[in-house]
N, C-alpha and C positions, 0 to 999 in steps of 0.2 A: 334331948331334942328328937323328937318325932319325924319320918323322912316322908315327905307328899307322895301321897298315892299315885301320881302321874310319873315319879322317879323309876317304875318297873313296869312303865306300858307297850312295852315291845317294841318301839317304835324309836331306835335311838338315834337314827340319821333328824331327827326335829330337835334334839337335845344340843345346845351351841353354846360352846363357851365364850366368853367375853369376857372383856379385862374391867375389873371392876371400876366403876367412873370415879374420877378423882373429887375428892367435896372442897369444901372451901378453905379446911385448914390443912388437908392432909393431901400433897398430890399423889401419895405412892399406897393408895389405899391397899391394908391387909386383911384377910380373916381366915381363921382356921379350918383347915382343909376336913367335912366332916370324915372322909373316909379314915385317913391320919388320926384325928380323933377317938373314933372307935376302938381304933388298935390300939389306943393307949399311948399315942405318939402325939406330941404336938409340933404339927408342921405350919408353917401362915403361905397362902397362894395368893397370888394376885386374880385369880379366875372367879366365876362365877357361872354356872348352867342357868342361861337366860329362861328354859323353861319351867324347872323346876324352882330355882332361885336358890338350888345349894351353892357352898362355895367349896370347891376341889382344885386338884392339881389336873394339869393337861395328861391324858396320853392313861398312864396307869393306875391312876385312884376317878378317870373320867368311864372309863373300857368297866370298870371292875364294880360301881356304886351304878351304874345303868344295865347291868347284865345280870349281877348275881344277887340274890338275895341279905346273903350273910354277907358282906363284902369285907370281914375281918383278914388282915395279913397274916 
């Protein structure tokens, strides 16, 4: 999967995570954190960057998939 051009536009204070909305079968919706991913780990986060529309974890795969490039652990 490909990451949106908008994920490295300098500007990370507009990047906000949100806790993914609950649907109609599942209230504790999950999906795979892409940064996790990449590294070859599979982690599930409840988040979502409402701008980009990736799904990551709070705090340290959010700091590290909006600032660096290669975001590999």
């Amino acid at each position: 999967m490909e990451d949106p051009p908008i994920l490295l536009d300098g500007h990370i204070e507009r990047h906000v995570l949100v806790h993914l909305p609950p649907t109609r079968h599942d209230d504790r919706l999950t999906r795979n954190c892409r940064v996790c991913m990449r590294s070859k780990k599979r982690s599930e986060t409840r988040y979502l960057c409402i701008l980009c529309g990736v799904p990551m974890h709070k705090e340290r795969c959010f700091l590290r998939c909006h600032t660096v490039m290669e975001y590999l652990f």
